[in-house]
C-alpha positions in Angstrom: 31.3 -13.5 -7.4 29.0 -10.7 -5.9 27.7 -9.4 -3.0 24.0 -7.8 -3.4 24.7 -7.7 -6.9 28.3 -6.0 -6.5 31.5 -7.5 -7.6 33.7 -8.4 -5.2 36.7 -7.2 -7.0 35.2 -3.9 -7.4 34.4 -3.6 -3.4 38.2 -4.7 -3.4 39.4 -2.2 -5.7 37.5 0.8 -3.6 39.0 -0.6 -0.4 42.4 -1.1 -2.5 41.9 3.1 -3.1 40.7 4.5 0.1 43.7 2.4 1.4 46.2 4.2 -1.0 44.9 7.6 -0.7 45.3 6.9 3.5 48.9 6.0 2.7 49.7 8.9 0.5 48.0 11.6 2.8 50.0 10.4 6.4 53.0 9.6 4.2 52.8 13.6 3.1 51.5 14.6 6.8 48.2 15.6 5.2 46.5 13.7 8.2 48.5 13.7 11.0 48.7 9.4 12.7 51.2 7.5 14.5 54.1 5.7 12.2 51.9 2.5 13.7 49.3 3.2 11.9 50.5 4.4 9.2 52.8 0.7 9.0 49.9 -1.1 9.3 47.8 -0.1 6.9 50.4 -0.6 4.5 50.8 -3.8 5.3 46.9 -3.8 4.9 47.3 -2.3 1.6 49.5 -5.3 0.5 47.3 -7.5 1.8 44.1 -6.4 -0.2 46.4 -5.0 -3.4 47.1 -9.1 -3.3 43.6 -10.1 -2.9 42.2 -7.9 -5.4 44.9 -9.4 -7.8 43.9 -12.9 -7.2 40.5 -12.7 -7.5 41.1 -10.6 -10.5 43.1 -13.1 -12.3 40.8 -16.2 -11.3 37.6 -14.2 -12.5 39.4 -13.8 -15.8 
């Protein structure tokens, strides 16, 4: 499973990390956003982290 010649479960692991270090940066008021937004890119975290697991475990 790739897209021009990247995997997909790598281009969900980067999104799985820029996600993460967004979370722990508002969570420590490092950037400074809304609880709203905060919320709901954890729930977008979740959402990929899950993804990225499932794909990971089919490809295996």
């Amino acid at each position: 499973m790739k897209i021009g010649g990247v995997s997909i479960i790598l281009i969900g692991g980067f999104i799985n990390f820029g996600l993460l270090l967004f979370q722990l940066l508002s969570g420590l008021h490092y950037i400074k956003v809304p609880f709203g937004v905060h919320k709901k890119t954890g729930i977008a975290l979740v959402f990929f982290a899950f993804i990225h697991g499932l794909l990971g475990f089919i490809a295996d």
